[in-house]
mmCIF file as gemmi writes it, N, C-alpha and C atoms, coordinates in Angstrom:
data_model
loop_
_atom_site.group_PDB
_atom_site.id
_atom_site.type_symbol
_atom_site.label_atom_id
_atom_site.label_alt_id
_atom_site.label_comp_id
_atom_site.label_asym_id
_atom_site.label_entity_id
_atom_site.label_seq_id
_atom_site.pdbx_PDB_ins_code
_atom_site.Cartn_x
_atom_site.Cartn_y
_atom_site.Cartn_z
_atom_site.occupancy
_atom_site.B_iso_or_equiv
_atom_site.pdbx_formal_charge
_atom_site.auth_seq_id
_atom_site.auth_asym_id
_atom_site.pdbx_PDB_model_num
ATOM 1 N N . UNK Axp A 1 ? -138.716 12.852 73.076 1 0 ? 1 A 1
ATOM 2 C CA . UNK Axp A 1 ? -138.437 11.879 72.053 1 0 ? 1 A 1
ATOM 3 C C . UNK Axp A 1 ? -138.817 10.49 72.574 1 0 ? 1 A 1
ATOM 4 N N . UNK Axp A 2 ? -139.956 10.253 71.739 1 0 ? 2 A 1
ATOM 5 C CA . UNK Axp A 2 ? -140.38 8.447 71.919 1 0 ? 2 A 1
ATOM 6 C C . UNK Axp A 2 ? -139.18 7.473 71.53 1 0 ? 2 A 1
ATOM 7 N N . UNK Axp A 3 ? -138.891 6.289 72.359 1 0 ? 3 A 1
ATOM 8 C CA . UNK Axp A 3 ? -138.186 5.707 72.001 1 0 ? 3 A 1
ATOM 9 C C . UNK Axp A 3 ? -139.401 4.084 71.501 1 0 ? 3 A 1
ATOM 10 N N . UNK Axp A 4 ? -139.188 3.545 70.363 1 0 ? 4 A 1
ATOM 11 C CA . UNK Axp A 4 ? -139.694 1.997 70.281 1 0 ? 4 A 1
ATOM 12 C C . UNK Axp A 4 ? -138.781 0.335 70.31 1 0 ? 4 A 1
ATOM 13 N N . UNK Axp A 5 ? -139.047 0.007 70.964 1 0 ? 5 A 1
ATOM 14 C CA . UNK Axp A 5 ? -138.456 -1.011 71.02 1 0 ? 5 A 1
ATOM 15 C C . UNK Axp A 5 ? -139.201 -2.067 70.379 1 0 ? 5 A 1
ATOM 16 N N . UNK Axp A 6 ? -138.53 -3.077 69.813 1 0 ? 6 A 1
ATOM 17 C CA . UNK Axp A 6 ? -139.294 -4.387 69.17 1 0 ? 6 A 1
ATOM 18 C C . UNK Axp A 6 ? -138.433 -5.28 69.782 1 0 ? 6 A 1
ATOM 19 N N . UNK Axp A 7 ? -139.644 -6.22 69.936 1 0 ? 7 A 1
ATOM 20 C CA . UNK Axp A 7 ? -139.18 -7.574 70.815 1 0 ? 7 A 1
ATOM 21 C C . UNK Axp A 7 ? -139.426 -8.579 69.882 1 0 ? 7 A 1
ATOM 22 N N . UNK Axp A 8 ? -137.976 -8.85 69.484 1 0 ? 8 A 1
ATOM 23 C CA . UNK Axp A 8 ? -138.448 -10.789 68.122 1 0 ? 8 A 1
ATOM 24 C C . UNK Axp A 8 ? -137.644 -11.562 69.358 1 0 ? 8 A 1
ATOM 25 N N . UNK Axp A 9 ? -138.97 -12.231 68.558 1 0 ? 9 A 1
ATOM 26 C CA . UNK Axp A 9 ? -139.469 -14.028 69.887 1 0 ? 9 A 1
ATOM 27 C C . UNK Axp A 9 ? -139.157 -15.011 68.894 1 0 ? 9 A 1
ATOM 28 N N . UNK Axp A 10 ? -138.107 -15.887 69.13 1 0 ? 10 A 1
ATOM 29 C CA . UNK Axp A 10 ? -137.65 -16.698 68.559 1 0 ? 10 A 1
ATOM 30 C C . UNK Axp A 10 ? -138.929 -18.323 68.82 1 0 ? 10 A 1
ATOM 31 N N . UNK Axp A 11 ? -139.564 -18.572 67.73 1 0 ? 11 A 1
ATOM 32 C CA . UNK Axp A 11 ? -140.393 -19.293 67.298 1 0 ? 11 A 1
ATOM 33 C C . UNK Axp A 11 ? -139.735 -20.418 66.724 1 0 ? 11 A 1
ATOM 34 N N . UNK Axp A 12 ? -139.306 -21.617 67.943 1 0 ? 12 A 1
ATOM 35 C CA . UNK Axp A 12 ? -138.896 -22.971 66.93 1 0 ? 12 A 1
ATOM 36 C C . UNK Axp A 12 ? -140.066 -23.683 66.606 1 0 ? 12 A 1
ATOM 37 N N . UNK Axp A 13 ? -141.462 -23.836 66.517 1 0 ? 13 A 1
ATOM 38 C CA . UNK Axp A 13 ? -142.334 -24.174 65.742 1 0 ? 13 A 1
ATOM 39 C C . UNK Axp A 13 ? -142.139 -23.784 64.631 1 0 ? 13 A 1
ATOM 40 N N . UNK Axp A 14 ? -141.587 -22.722 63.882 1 0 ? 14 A 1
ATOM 41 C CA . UNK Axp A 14 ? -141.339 -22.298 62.497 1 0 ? 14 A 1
ATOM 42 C C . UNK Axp A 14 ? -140.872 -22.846 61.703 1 0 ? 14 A 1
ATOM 43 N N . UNK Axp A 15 ? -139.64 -23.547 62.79 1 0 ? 15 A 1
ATOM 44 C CA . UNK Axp A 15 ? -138.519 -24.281 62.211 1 0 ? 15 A 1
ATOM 45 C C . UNK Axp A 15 ? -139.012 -25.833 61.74 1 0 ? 15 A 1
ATOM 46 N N . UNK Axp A 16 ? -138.524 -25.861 60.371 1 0 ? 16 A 1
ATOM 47 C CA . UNK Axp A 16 ? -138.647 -27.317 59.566 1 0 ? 16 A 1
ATOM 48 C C . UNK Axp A 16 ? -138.271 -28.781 60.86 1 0 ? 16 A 1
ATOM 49 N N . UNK Axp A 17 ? -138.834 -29.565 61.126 1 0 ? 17 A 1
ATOM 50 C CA . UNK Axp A 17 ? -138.928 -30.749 62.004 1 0 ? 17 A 1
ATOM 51 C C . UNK Axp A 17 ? -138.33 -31.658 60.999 1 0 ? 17 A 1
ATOM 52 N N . UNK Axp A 18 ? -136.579 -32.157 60.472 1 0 ? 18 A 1
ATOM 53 C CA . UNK Axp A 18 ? -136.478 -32.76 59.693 1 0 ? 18 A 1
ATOM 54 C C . UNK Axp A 18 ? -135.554 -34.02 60.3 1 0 ? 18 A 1
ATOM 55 N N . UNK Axp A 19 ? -135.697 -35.367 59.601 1 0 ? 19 A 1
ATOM 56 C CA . UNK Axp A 19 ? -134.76 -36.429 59.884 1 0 ? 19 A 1
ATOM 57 C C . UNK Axp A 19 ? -133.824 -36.668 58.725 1 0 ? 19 A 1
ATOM 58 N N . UNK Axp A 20 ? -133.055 -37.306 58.732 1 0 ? 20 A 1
ATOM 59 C CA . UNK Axp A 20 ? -131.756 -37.748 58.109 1 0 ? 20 A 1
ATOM 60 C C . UNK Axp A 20 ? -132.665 -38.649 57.195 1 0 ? 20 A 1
ATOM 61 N N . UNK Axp A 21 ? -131.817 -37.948 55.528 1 0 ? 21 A 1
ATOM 62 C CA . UNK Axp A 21 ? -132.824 -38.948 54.183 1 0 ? 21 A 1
ATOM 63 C C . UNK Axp A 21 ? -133.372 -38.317 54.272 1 0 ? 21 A 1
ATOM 64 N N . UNK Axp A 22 ? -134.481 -36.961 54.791 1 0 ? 22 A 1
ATOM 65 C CA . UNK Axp A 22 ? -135.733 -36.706 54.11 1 0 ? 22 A 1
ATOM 66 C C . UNK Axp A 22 ? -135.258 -36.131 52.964 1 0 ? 22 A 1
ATOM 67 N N . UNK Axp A 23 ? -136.4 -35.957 51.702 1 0 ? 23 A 1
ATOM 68 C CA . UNK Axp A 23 ? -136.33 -35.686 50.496 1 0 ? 23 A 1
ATOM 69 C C . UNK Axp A 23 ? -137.259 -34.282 50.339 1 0 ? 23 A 1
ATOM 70 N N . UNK Axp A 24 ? -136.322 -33.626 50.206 1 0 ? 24 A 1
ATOM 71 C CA . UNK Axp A 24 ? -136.853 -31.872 50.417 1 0 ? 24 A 1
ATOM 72 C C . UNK Axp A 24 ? -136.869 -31.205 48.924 1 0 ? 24 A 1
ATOM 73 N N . UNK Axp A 25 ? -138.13 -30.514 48.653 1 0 ? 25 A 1
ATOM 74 C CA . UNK Axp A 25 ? -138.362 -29.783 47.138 1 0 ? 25 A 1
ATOM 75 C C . UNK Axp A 25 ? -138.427 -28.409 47.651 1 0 ? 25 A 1
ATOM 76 N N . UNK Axp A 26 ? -137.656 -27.515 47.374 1 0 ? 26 A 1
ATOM 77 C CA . UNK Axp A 26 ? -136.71 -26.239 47.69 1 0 ? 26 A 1
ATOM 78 C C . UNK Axp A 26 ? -137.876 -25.459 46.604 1 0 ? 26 A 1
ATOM 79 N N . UNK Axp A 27 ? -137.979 -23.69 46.846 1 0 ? 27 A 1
ATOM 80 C CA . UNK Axp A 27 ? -138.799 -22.983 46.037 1 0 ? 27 A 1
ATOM 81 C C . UNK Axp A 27 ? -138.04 -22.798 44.77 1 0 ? 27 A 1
ATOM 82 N N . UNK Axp A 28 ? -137.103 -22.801 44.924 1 0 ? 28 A 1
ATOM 83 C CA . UNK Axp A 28 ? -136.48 -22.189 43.33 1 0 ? 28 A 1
ATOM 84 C C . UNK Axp A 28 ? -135.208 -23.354 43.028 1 0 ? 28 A 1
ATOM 85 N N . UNK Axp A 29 ? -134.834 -23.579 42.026 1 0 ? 29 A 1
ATOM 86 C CA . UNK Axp A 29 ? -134.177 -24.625 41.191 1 0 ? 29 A 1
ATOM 87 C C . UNK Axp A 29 ? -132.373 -24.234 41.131 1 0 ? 29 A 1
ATOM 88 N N . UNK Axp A 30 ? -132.167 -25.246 41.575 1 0 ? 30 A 1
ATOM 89 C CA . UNK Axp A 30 ? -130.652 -25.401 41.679 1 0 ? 30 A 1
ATOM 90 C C . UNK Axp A 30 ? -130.109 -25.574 39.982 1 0 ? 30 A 1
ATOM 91 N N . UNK Axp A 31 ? -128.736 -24.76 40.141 1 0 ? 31 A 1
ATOM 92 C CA . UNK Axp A 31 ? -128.786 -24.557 38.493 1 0 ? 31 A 1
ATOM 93 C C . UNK Axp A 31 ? -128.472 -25.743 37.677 1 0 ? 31 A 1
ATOM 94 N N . UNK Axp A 32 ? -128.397 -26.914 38.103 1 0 ? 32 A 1
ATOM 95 C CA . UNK Axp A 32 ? -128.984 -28.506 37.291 1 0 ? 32 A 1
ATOM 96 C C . UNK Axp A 32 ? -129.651 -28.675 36.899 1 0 ? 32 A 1
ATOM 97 N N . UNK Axp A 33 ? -131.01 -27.783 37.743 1 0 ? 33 A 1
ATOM 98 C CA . UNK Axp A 33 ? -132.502 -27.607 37.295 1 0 ? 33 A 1
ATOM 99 C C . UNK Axp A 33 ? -133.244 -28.489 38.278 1 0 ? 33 A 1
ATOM 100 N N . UNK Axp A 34 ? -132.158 -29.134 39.153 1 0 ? 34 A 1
ATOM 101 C CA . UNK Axp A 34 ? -133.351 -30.232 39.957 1 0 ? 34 A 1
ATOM 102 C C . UNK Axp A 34 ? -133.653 -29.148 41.424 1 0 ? 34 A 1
ATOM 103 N N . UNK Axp A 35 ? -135.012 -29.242 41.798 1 0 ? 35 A 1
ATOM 104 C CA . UNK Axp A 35 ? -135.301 -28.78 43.131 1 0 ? 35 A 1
ATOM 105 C C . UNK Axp A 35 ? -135.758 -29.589 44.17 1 0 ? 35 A 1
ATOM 106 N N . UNK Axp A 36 ? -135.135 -31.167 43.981 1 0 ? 36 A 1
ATOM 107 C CA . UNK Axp A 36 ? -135.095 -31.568 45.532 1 0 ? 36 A 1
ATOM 108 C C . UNK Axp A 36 ? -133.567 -31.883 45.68 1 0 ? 36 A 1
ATOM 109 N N . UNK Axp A 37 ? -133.93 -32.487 46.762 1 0 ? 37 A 1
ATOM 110 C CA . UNK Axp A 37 ? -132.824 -32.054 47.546 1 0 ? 37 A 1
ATOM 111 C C . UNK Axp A 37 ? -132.889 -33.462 49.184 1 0 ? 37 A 1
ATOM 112 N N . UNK Axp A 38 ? -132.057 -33.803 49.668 1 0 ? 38 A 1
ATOM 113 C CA . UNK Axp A 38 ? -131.759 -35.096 49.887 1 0 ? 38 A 1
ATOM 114 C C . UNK Axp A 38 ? -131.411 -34.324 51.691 1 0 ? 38 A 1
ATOM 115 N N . UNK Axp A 39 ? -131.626 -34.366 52.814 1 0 ? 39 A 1
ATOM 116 C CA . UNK Axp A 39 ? -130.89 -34.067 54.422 1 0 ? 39 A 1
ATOM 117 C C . UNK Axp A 39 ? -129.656 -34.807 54.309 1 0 ? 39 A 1
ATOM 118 N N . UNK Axp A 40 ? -128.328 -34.353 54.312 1 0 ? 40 A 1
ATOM 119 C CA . UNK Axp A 40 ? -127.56 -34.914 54.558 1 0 ? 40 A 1
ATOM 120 C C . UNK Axp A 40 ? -126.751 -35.297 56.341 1 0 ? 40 A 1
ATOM 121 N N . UNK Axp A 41 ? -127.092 -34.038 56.961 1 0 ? 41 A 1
ATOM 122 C CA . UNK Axp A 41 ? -126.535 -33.638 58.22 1 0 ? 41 A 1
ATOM 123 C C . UNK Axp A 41 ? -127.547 -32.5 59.088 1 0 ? 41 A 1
ATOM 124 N N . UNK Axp A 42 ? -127.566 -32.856 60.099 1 0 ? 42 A 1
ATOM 125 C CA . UNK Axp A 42 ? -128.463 -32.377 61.216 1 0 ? 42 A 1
ATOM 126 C C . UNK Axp A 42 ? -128.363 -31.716 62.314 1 0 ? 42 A 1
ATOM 127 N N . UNK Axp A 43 ? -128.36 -30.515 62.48 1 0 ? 43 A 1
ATOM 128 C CA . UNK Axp A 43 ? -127.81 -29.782 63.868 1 0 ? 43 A 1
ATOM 129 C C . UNK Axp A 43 ? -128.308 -28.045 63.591 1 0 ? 43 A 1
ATOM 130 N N . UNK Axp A 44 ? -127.06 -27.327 63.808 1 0 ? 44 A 1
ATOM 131 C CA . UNK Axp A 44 ? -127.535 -26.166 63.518 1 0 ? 44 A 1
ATOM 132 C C . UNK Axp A 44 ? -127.635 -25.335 62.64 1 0 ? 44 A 1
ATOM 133 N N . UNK Axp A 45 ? -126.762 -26.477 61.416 1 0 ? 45 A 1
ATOM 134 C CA . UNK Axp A 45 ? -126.537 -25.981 60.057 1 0 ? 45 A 1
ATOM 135 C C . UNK Axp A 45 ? -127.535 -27.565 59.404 1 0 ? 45 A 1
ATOM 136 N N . UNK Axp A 46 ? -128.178 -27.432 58.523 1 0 ? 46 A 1
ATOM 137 C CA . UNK Axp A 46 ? -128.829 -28.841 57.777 1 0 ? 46 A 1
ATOM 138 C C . UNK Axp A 46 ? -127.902 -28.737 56.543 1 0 ? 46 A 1
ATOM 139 N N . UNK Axp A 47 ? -127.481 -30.045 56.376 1 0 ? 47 A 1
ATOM 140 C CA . UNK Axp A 47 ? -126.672 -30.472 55.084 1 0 ? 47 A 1
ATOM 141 C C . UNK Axp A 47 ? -127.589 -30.866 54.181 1 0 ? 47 A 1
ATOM 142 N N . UNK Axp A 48 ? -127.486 -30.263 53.229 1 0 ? 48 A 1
ATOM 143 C CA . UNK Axp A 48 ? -127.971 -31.071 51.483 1 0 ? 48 A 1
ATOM 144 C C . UNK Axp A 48 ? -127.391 -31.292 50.608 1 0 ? 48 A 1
ATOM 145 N N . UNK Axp A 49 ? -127.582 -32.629 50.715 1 0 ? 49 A 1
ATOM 146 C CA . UNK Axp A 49 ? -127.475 -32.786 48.92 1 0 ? 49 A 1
ATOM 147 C C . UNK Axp A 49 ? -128.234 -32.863 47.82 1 0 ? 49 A 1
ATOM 148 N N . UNK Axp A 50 ? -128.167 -32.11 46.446 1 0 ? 50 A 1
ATOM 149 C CA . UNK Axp A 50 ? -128.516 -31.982 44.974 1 0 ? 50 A 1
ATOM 150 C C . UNK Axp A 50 ? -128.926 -33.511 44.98 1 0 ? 50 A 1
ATOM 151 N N . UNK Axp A 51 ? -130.541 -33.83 44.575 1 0 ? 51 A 1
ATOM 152 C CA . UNK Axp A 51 ? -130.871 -35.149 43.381 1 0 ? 51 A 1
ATOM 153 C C . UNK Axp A 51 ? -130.481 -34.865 42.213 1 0 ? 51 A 1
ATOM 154 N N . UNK Axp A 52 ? -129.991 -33.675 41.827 1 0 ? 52 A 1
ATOM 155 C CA . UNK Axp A 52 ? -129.894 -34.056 40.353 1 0 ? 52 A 1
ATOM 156 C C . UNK Axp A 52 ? -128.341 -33.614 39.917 1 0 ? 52 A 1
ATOM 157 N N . UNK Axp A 53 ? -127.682 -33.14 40.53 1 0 ? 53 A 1
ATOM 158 C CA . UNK Axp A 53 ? -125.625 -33.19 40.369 1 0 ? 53 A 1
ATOM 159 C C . UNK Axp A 53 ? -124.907 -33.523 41.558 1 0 ? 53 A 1
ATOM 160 N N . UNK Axp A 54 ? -125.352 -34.023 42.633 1 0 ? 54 A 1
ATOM 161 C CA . UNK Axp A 54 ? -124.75 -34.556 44.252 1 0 ? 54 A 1
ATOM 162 C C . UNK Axp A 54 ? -124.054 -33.512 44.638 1 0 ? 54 A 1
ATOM 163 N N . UNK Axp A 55 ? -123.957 -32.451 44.781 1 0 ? 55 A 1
ATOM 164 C CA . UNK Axp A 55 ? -123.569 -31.163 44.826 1 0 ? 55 A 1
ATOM 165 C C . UNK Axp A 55 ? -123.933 -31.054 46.089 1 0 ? 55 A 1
ATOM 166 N N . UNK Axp A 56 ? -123.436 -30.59 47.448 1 0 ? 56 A 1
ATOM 167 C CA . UNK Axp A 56 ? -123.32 -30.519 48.922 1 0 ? 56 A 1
ATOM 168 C C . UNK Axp A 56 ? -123.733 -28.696 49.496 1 0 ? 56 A 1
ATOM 169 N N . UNK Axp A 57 ? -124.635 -28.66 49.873 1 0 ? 57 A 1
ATOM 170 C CA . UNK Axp A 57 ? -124.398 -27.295 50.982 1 0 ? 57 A 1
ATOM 171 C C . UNK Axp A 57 ? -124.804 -27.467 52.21 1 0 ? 57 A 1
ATOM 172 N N . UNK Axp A 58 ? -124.502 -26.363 53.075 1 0 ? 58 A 1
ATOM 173 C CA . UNK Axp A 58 ? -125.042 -26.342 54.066 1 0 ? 58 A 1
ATOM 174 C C . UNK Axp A 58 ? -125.748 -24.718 54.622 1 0 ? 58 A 1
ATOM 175 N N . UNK Axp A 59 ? -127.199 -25.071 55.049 1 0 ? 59 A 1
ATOM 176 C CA . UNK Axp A 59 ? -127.675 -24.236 55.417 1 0 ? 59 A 1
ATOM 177 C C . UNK Axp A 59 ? -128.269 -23.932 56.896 1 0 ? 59 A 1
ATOM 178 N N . UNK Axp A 60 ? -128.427 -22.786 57.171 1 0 ? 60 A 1
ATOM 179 C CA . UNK Axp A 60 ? -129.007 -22.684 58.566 1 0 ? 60 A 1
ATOM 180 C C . UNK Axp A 60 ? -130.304 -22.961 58.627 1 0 ? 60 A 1
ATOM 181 N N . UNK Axp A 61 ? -130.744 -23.396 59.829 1 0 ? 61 A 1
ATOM 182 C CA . UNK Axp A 61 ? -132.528 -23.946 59.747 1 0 ? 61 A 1
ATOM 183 C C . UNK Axp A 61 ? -133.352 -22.717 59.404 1 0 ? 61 A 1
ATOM 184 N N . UNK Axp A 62 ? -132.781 -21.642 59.937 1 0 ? 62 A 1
ATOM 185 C CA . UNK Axp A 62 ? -133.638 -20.745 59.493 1 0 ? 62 A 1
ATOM 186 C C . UNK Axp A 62 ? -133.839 -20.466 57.52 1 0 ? 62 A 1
ATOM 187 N N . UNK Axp A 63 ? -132.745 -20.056 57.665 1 0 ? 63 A 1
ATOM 188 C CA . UNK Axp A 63 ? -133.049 -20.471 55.939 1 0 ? 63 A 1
ATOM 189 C C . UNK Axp A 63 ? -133.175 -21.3 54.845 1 0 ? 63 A 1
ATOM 190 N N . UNK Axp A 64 ? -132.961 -22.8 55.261 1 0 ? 64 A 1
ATOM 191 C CA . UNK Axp A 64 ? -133.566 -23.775 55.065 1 0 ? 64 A 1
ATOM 192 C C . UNK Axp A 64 ? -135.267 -23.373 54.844 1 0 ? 64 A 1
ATOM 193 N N . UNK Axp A 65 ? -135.958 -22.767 56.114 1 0 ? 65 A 1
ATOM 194 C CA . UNK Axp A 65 ? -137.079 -22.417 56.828 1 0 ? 65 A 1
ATOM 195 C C . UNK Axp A 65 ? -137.583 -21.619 55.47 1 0 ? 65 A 1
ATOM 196 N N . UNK Axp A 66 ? -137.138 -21.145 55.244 1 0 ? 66 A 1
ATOM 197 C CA . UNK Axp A 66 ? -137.245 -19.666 54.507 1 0 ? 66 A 1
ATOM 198 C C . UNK Axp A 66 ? -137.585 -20.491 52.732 1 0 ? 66 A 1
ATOM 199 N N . UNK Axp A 67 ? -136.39 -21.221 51.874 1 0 ? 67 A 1
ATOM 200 C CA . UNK Axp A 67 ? -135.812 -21.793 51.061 1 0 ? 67 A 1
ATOM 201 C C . UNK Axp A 67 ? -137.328 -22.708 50.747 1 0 ? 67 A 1
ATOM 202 N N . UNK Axp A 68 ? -137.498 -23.885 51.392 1 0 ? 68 A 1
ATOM 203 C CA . UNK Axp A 68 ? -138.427 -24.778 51.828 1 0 ? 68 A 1
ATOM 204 C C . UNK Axp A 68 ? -139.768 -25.058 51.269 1 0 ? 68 A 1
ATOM 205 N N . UNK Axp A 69 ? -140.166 -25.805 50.145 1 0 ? 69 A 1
ATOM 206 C CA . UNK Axp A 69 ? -141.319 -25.333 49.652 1 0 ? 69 A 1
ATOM 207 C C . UNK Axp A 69 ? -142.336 -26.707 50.278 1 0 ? 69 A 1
ATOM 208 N N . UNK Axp A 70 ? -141.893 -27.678 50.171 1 0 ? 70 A 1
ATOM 209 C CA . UNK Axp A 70 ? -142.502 -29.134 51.204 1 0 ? 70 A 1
ATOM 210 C C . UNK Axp A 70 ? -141.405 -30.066 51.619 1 0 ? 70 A 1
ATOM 211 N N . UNK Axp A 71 ? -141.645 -30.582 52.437 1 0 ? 71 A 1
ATOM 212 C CA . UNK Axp A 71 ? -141.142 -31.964 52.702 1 0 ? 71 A 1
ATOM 213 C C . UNK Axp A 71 ? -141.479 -33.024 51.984 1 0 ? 71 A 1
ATOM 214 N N . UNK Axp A 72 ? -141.148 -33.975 51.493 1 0 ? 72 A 1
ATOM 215 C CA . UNK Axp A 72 ? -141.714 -34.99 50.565 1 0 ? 72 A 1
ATOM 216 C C . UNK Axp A 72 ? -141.966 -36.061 51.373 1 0 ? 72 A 1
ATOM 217 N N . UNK Axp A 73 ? -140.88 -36.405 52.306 1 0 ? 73 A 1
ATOM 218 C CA . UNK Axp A 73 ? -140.88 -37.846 53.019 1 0 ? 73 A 1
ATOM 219 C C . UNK Axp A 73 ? -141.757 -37.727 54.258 1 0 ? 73 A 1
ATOM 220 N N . UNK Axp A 74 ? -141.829 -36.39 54.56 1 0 ? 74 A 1
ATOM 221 C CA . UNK Axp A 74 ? -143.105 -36.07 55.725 1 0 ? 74 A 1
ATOM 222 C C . UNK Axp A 74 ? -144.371 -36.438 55.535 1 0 ? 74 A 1
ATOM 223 N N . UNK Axp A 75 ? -144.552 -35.958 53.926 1 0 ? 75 A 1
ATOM 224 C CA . UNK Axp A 75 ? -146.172 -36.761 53.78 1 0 ? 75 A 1
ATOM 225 C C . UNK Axp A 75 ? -146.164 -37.921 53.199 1 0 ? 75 A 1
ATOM 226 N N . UNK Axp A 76 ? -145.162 -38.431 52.746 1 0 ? 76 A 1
ATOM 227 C CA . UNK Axp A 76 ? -145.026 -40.04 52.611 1 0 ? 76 A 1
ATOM 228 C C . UNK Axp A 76 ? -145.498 -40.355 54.179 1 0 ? 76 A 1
ATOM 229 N N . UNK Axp A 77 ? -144.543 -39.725 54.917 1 0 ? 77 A 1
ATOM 230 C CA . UNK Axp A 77 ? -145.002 -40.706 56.476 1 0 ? 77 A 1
ATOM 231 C C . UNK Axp A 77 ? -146.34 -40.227 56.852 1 0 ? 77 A 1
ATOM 232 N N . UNK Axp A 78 ? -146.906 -39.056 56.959 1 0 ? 78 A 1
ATOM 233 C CA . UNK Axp A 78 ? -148.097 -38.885 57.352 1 0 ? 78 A 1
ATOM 234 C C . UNK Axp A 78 ? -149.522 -39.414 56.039 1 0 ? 78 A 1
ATOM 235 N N . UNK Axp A 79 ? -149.021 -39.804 55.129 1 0 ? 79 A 1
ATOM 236 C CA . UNK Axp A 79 ? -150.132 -40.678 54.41 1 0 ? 79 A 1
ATOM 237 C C . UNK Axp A 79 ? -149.841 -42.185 54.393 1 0 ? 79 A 1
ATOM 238 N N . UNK Axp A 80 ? -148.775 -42.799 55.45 1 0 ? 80 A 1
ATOM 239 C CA . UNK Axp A 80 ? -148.965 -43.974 55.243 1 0 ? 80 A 1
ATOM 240 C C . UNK Axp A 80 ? -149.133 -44.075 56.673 1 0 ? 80 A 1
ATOM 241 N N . UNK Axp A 81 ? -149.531 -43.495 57.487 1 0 ? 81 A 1
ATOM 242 C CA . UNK Axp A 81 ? -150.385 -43.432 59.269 1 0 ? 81 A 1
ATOM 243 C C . UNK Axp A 81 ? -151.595 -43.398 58.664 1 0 ? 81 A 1
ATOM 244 N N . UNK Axp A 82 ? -151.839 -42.851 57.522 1 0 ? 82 A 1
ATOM 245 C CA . UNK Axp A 82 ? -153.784 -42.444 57.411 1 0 ? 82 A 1
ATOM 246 C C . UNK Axp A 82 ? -154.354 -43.852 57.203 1 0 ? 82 A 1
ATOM 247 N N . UNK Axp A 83 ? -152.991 -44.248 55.998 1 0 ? 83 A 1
ATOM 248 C CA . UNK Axp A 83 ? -153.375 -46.112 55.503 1 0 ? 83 A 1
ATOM 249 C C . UNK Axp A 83 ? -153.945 -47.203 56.749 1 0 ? 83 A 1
ATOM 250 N N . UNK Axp A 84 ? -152.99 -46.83 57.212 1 0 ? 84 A 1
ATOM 251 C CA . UNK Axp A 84 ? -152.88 -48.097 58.308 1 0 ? 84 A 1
ATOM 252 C C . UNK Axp A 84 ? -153.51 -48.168 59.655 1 0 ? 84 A 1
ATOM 253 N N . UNK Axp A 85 ? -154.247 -48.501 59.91 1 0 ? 85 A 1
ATOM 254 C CA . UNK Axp A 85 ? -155.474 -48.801 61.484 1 0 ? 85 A 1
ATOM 255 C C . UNK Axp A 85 ? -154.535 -48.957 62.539 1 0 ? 85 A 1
């Protein structure tokens, strides 16, 4: 009898790179109907808050990771580095 083993390699490149204030648009719609979403808190759980009922959760980065459809304030910052010499 073969035995298989699988080896999961924990990949923090996967993981969302986020700061406090970024403005996050989530894949599917919070039942307000709004799908962004505001960083409230930072560690091993990320806090959000609802733009459109201030409504609070907290999620793990991984599923944050998962959840996650862009960052908004990421390419605000990386298109205003392209602006500027």
């Amino acid at each position: 009898m073969e035995t298989c083993q699988v080896l999961v390699v924990y990949n923090p490149f996967m993981l969302p790179d986020l700061q406090m204030r970024d403005l996050l648009r989530l894949r599917k719609p919070h039942p307000c109907g709004s799908y962004e979403w505001t960083v409230t808190r930072l560690g091993a759980d990320i806090g959000l808050e609802c733009c459109g009922c201030k409504h609070r959760v907290l999620l793990t980065r991984r599923e944050l990771a998962k959840r996650m459809k862009t960052n908004l304030s990421q390419q605000e910052r990386e298109n205003s580095k392209q602006e500027t010499p």
